[in-house]
C-alpha positions as a LaTeX table, in Angstrom:
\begin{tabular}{lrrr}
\hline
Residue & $x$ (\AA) & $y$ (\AA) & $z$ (\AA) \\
\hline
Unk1 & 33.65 & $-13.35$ & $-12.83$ \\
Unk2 & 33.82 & $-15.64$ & $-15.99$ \\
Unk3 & 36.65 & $-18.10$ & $-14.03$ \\
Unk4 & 34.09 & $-18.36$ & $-10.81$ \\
Unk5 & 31.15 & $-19.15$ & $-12.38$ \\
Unk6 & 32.96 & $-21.44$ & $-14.46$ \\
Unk7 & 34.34 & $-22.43$ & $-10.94$ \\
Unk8 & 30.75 & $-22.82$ & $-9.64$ \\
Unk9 & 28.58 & $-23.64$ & $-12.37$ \\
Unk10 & 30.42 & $-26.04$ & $-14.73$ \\
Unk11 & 31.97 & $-29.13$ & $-14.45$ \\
Unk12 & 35.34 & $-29.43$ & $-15.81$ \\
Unk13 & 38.84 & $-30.57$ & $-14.89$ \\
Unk14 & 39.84 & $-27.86$ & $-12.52$ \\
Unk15 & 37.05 & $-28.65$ & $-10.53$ \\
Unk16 & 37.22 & $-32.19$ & $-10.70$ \\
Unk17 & 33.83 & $-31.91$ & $-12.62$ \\
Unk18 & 31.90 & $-31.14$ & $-9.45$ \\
Unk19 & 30.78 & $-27.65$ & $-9.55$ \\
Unk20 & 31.07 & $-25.82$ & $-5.95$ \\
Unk21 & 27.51 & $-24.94$ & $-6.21$ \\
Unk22 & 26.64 & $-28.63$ & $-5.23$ \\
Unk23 & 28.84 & $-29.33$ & $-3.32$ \\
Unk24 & 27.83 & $-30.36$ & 0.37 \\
Unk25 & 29.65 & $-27.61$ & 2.26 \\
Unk26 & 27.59 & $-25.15$ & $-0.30$ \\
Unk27 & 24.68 & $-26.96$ & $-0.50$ \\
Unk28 & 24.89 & $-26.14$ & 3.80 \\
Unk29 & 25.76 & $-22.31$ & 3.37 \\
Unk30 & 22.45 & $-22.07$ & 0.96 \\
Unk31 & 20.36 & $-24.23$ & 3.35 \\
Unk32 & 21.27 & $-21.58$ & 6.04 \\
Unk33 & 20.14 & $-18.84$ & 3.76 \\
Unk34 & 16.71 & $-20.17$ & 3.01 \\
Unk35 & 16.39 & $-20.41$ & 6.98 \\
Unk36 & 17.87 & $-16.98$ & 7.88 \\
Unk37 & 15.86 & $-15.24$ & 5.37 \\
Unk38 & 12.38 & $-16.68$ & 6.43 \\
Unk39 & 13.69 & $-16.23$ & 9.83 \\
Unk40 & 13.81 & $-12.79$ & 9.22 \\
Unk41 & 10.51 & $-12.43$ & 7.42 \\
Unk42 & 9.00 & $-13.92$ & 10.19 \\
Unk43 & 10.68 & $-12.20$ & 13.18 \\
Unk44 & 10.74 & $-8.65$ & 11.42 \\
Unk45 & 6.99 & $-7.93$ & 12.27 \\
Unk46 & 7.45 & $-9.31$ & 15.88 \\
Unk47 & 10.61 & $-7.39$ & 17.04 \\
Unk48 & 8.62 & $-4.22$ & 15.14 \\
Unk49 & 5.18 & $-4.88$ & 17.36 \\
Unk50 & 7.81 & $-4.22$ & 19.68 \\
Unk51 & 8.35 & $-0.37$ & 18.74 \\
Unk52 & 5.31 & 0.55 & 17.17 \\
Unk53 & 6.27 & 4.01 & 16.52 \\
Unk54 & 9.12 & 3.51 & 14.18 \\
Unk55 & 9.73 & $-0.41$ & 12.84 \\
Unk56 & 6.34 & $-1.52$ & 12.34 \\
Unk57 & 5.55 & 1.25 & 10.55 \\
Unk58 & 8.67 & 0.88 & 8.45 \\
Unk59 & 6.69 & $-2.24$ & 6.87 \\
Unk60 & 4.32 & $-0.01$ & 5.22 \\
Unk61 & 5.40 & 2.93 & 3.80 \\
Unk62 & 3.28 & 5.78 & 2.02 \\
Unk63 & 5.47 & 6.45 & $-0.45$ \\
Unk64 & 5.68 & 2.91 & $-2.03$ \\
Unk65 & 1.67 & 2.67 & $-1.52$ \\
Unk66 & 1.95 & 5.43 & $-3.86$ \\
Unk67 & 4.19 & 3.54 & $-5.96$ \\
Unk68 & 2.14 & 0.75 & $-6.14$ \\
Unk69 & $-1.40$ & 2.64 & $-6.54$ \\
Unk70 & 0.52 & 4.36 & $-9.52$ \\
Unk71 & 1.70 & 1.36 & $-11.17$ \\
Unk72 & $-1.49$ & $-0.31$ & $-11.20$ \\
Unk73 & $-3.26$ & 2.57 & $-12.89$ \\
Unk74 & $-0.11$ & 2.12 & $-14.97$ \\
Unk75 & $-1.45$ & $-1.55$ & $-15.95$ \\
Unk76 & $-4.55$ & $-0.15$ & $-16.86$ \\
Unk77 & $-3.82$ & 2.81 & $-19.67$ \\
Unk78 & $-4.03$ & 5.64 & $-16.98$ \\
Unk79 & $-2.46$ & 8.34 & $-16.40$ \\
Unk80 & $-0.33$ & 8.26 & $-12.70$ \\
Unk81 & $-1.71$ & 10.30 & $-10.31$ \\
Unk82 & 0.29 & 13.19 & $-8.62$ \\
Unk83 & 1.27 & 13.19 & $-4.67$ \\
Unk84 & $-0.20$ & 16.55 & $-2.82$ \\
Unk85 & 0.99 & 17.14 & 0.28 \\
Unk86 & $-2.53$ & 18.07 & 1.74 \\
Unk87 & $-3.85$ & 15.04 & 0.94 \\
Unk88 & $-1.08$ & 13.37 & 2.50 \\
Unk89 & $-1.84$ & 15.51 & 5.59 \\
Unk90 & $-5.70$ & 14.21 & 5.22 \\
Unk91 & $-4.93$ & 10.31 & 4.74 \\
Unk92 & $-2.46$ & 10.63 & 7.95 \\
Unk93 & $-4.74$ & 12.68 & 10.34 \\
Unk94 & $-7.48$ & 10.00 & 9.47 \\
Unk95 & $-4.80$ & 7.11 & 9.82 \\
Unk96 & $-4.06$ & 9.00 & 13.52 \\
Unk97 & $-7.91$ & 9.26 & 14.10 \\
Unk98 & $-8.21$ & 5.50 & 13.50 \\
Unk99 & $-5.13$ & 4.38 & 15.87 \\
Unk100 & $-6.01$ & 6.88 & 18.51 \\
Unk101 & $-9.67$ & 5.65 & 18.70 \\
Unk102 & $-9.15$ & 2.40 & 17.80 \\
Unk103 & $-11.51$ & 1.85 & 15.04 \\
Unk104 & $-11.59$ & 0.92 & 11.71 \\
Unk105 & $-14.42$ & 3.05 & 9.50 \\
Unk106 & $-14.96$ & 5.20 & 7.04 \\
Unk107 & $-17.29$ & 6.99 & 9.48 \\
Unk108 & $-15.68$ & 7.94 & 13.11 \\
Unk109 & $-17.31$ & 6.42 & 16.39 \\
Unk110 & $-18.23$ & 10.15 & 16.59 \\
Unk111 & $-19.79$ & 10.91 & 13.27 \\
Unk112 & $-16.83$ & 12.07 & 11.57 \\
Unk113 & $-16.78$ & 11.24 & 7.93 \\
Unk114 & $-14.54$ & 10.87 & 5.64 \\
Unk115 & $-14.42$ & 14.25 & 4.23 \\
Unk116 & $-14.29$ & 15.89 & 7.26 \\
Unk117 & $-11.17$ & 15.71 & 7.03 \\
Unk118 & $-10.95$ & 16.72 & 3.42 \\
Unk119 & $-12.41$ & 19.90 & 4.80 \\
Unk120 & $-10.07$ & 20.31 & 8.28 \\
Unk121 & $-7.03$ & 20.55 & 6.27 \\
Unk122 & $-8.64$ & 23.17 & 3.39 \\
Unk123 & $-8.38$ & 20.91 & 0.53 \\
Unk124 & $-11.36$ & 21.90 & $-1.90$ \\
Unk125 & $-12.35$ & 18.62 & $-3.94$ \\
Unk126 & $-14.52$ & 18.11 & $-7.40$ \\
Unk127 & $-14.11$ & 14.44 & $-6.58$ \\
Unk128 & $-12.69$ & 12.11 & $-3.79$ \\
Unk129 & $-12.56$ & 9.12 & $-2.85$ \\
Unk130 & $-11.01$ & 6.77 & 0.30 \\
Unk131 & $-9.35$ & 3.39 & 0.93 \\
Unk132 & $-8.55$ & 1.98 & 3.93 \\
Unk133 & $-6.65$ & $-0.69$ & 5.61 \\
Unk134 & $-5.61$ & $-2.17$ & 8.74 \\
Unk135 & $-3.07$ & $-5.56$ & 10.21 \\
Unk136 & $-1.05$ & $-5.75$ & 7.13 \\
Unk137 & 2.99 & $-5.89$ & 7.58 \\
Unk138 & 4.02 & $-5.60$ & 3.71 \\
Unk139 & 2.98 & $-2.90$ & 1.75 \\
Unk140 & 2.37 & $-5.20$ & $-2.02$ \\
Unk141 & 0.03 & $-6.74$ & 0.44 \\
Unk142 & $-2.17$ & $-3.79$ & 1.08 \\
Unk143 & $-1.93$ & $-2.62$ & $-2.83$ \\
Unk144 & $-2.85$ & $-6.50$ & $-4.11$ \\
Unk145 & $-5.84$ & $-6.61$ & $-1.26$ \\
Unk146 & $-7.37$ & $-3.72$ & $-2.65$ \\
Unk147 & $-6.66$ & $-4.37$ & $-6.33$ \\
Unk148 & $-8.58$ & $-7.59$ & $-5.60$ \\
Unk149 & $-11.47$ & $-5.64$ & $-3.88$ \\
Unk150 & $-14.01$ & $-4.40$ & $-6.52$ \\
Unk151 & $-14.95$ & $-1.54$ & $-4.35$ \\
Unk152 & $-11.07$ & $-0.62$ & $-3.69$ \\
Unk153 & $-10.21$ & $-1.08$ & $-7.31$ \\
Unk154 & $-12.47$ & 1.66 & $-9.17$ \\
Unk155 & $-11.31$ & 4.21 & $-6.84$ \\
Unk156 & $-7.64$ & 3.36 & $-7.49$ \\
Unk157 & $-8.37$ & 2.93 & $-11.34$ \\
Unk158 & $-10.74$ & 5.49 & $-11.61$ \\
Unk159 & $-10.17$ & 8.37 & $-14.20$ \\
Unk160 & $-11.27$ & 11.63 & $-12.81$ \\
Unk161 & $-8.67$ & 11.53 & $-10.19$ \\
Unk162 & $-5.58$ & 13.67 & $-10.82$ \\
Unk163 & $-4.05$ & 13.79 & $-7.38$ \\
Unk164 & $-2.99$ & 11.15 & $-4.42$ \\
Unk165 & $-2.25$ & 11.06 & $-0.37$ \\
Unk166 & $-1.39$ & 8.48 & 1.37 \\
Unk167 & $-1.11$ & 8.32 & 5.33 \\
Unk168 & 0.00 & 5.27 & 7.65 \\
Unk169 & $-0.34$ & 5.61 & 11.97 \\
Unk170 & $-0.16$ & 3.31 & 14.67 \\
Unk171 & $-1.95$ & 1.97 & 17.31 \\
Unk172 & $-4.47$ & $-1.16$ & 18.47 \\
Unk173 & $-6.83$ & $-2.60$ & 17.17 \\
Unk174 & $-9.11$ & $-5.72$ & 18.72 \\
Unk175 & $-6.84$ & $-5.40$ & 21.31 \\
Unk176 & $-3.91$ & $-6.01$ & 18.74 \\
Unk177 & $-0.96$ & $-3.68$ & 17.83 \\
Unk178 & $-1.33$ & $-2.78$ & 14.27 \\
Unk179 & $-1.14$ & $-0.62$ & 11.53 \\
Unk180 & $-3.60$ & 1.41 & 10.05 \\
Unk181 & $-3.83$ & 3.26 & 6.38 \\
Unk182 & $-5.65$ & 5.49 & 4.70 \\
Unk183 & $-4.86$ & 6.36 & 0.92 \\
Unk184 & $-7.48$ & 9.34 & $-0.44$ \\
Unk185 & $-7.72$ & 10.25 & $-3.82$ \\
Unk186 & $-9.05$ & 13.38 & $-5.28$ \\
Unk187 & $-9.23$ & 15.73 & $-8.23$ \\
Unk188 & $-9.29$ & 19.84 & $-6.79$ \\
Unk189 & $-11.65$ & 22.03 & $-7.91$ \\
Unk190 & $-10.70$ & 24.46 & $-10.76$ \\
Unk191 & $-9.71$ & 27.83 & $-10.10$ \\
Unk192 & $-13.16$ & 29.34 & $-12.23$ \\
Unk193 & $-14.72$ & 26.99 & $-9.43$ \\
Unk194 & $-13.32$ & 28.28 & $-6.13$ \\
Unk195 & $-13.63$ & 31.54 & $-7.39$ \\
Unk196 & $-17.30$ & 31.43 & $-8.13$ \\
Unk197 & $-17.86$ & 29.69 & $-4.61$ \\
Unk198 & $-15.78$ & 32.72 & $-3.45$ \\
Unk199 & $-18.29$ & 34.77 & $-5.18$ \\
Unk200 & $-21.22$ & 32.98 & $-3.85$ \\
Unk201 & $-20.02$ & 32.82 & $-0.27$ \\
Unk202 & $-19.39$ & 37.25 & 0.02 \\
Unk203 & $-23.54$ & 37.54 & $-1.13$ \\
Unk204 & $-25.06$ & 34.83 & 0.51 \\
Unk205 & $-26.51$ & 34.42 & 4.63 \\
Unk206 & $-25.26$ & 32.45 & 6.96 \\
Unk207 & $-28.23$ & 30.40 & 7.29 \\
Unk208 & $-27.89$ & 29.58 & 3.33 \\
Unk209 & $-24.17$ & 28.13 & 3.97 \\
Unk210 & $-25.98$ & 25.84 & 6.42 \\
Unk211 & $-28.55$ & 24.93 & 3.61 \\
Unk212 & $-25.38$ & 23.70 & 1.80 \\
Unk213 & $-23.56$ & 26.59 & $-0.39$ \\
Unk214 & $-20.32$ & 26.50 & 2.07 \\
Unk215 & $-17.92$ & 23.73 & 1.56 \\
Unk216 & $-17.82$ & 22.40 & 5.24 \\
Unk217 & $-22.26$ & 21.58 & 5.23 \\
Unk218 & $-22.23$ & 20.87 & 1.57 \\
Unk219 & $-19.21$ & 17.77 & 1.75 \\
Unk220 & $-20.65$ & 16.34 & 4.64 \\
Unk221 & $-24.12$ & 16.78 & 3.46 \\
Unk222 & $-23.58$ & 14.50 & 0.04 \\
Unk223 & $-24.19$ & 11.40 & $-0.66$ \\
Unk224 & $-22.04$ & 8.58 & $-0.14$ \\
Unk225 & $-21.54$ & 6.35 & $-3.33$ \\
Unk226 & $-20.03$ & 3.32 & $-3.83$ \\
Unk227 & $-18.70$ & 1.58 & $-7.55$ \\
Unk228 & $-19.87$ & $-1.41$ & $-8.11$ \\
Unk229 & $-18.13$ & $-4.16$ & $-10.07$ \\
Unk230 & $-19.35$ & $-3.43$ & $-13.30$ \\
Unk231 & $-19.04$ & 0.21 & $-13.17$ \\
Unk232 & $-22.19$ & 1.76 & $-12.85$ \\
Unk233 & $-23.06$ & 3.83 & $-9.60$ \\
Unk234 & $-25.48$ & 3.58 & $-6.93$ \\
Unk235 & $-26.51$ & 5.86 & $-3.63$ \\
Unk236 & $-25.30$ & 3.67 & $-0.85$ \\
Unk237 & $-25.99$ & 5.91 & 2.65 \\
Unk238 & $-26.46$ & 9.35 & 2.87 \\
Unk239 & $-24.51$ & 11.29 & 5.69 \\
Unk240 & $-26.42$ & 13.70 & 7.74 \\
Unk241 & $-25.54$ & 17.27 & 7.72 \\
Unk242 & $-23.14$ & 18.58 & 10.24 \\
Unk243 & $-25.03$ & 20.99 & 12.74 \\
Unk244 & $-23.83$ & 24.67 & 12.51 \\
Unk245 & $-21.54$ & 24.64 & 15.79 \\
Unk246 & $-19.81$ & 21.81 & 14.69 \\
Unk247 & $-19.22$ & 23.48 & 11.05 \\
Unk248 & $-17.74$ & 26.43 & 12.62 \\
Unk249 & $-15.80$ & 24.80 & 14.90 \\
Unk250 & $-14.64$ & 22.95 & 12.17 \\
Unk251 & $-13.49$ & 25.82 & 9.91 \\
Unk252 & $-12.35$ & 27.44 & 12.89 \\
Unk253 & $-9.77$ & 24.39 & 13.13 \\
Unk254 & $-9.28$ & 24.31 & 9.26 \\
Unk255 & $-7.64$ & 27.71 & 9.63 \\
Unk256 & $-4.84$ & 26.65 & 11.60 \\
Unk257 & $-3.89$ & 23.64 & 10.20 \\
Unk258 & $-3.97$ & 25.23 & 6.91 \\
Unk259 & $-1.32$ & 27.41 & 8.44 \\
Unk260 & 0.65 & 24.90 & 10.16 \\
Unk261 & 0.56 & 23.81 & 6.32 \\
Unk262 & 2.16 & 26.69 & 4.19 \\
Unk263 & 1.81 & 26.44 & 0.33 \\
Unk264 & 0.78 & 23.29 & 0.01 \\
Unk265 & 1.16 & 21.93 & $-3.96$ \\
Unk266 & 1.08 & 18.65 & $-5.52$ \\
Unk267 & 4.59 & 17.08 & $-6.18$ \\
Unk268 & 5.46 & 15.37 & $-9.67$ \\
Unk269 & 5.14 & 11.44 & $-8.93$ \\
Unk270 & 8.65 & 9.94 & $-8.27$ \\
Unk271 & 9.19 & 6.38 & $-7.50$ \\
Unk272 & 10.73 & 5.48 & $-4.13$ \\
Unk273 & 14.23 & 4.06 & $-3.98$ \\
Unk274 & 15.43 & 0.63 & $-4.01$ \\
Unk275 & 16.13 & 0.06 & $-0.50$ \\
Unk276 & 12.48 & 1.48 & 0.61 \\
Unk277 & 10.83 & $-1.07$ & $-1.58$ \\
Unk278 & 13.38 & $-3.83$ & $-0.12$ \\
Unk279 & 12.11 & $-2.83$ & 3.45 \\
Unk280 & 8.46 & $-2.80$ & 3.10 \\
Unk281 & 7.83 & $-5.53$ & 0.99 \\
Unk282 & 9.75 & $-8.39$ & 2.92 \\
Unk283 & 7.75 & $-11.43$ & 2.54 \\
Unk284 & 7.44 & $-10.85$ & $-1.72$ \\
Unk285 & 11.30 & $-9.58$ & $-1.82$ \\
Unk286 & 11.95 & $-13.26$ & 0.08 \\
Unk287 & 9.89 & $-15.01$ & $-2.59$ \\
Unk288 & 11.95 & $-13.21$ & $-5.38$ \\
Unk289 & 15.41 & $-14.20$ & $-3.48$ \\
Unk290 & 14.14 & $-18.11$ & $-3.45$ \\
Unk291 & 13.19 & $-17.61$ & $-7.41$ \\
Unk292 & 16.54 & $-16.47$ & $-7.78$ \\
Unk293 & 18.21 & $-19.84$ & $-5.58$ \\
Unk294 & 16.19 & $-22.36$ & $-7.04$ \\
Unk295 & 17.04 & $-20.92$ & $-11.02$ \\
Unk296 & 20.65 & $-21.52$ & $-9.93$ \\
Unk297 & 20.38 & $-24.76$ & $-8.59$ \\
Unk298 & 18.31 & $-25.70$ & $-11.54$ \\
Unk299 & 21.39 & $-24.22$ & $-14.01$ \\
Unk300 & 24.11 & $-25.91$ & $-11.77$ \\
Unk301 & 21.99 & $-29.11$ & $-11.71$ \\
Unk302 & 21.51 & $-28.92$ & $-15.80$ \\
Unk303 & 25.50 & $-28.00$ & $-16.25$ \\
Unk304 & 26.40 & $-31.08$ & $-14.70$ \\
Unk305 & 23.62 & $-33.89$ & $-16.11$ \\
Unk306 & 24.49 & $-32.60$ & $-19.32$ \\
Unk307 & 28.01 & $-31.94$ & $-19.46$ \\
Unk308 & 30.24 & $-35.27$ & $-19.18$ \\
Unk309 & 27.52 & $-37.66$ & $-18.39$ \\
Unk310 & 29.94 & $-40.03$ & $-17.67$ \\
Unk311 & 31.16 & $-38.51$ & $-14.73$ \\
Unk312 & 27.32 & $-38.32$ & $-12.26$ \\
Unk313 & 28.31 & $-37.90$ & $-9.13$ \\
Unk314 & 25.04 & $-38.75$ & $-8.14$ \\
Unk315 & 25.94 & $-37.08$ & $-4.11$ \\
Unk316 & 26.19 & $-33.25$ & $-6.17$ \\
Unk317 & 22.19 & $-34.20$ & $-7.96$ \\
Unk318 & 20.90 & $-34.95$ & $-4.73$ \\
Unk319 & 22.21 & $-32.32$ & $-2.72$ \\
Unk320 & 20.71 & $-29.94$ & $-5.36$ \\
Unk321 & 17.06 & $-31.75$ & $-5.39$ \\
Unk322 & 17.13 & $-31.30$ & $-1.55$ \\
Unk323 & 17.48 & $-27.47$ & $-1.95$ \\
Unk324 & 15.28 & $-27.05$ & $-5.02$ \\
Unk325 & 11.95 & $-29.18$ & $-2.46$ \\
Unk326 & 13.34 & $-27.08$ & 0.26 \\
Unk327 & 12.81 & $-23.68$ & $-1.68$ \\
Unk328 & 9.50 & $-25.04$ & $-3.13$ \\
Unk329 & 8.66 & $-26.06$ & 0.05 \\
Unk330 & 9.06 & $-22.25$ & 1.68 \\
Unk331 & 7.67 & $-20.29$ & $-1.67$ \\
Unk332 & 4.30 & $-22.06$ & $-1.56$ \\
Unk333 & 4.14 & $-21.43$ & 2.08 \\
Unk334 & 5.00 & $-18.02$ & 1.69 \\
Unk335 & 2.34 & $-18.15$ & $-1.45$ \\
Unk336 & $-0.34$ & $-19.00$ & 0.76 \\
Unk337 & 0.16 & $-16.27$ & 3.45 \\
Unk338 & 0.66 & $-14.03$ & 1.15 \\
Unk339 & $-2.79$ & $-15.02$ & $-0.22$ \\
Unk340 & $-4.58$ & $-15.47$ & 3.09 \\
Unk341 & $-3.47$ & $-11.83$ & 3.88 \\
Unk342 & $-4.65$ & $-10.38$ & 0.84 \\
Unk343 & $-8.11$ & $-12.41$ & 0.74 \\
Unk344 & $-9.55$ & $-10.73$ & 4.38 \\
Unk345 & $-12.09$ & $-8.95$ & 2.88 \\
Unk346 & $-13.39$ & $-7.60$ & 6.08 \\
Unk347 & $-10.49$ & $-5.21$ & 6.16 \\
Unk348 & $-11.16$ & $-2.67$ & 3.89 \\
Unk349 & $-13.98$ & $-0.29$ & 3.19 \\
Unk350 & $-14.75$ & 1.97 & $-0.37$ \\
Unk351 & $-15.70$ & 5.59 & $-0.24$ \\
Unk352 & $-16.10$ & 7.78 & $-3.71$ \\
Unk353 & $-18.19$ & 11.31 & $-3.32$ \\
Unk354 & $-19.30$ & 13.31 & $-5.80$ \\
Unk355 & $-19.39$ & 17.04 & $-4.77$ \\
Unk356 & $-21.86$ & 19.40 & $-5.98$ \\
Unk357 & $-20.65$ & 22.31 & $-7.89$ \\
\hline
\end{tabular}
């Protein structure tokens, strides 16, 4: 290892004090690496719009969402939140719901809100919250768009959740294919809670669990509420009350979901693995690969003005300045797409409900 970067790196006799780094046949061979790799950034997404079901959605994966979410509310002092499988199952039926319909909404085309389905799947909530998103092909995209949302931001930083889902689907979308996303956040009830609702629930009517004492009537009943910037919070919208055939039809369907489910229990947060985060993160992985280049051209370029000035070989410093302006040249473009894709603020939408206890 030593003798080739020696080889490589610094000039000296063996080499005829012209590193192989700079040299032209090199200089080619890296060339054609700059161009195959933003070749494959760019073609990636196409050949995927291609099969919809399984490469585009390989771009943005749930479990490095999670990832990200985590390691943001990392950044700010908090503690990471855990990954439950129902919420998962919630985030991806409303990510199905979306691509089906082809919308992109907190609220369905039919009324549907978001905790609807909260409710479908059984999951009983103190607080929740939803962020969407929609045409994004690189999942630190979708994490830095909503860090850079103030809406999107509190939920992700906020403190009362304990638990995360995250669900991606396909589908179209303005007549485009696309992906859609939904990550929901939540903190469940506590068992002296569920079992006092149980309580409630044997003694009261049916018309009182229309008033609002069941959990279907009473979730979709709340207010919607949105953080603002600074913090503070503010009624937004309120969502109408689900009439009673539609709550029973909905806790008729929350039945067998829940047992399509099993024991459903929130899994201790584990990082995804290298590879994953290689694969859905292509255009920022491509950026780090050109960092990586242009730091050795800049060290091959530095070995050999400094050592032996007498011997220049002014063809070896100009075949590395063309590669250094030729990775600059890519990294700010990739910069700017990269910015332009996380700056569409018409993409995303901020839930957070309160439930009553």
């Amino acid at each position: 290892m030593i003798n080739w970067l020696k080889k490589h790196f610094i000039p000296h006799d063996d080499n005829d004090h012209q590193p192989h780094f700079l040299r032209t046949k090199n200089v080619q061979l890296l060339i054609l690496a700059v161009f195959v790799i933003q070749l494959g950034v760019l073609v990636l997404p196409s050949v995927a719009n291609l099969t919809p079901a399984r490469s585009f959605m390989a771009l943005v994966l749930p479990s490095v969402l999670d990832d990200l979410t985590n390691q943001n509310r990392q950044n700010a002092h908090l503690a990471t939140l855990t990954v439950n499988p129902e919420l998962n199952r919630v985030a991806e039926l409303k990510a199905q719901d979306m691509a089906e319909k082809g919308y992109f909404a907190h609220v369905s085309p039919e009324g549907k809100t978001p905790w609807y389905w909260f409710n479908l799947v059984g999951y009983k909530y103190e607080y929740a919250g939803e962020n969407l998103a929609v045409d994004f092909t690189d999942s630190t995209d979708v994490a830095i768009a909503w860090m850079n949302s103030p809406t999107h931001k509190a939920n992700i930083v906020k403190n009362a959740y304990t638990e995360i889902g995250t669900g991606v689907a396909t589908g179209t979308y303005q007549g485009n294919p696309t992906i859609f996303v939904a990550q929901v956040f939540a903190r469940p009830k506590s068992t002296d809670d569920l079992i006092s609702e149980a309580s409630v629930k044997n003694v009261t009517s049916s018309s009182e669990a229309l008033e609002g004492k069941s959990t279907s009537s009473k979730v979709l009943g709340a207010s919607v509420k949105n953080i603002d910037a600074v913090g503070t919070t503010s009624v937004k919208s309120a969502i109408t009350a689900t009439p009673a055939s539609t709550s029973s039809v909905s806790l008729s369907t929350t039945s067998a979901v829940i047992s399509s489910l099993g024991s459903a229990t929130a899994k201790p947060y584990k990082k995804s693995d290298f590879w994953t985060r290689i694969i859905s993160s292509p255009r920022h992985i491509s950026n780090i690969i050109l960092i990586i280049l242009g730091l050795l051209v800049i060290l091959a370029i530095g070995f050999k003005l400094f050592i032996r000035m007498d011997k220049k070989h002014p063809i070896l410093i100009t075949n590395g300045l063309i590669v250094l302006i030729l990775i600059f040249t890519v990294y700010v473009a990739d910069s700017c797409i990269i910015r332009s894709n996380t700056n569409a603020n018409t993409s995303f939408f901020s839930f957070d409900e309160v439930s009553s206890k």
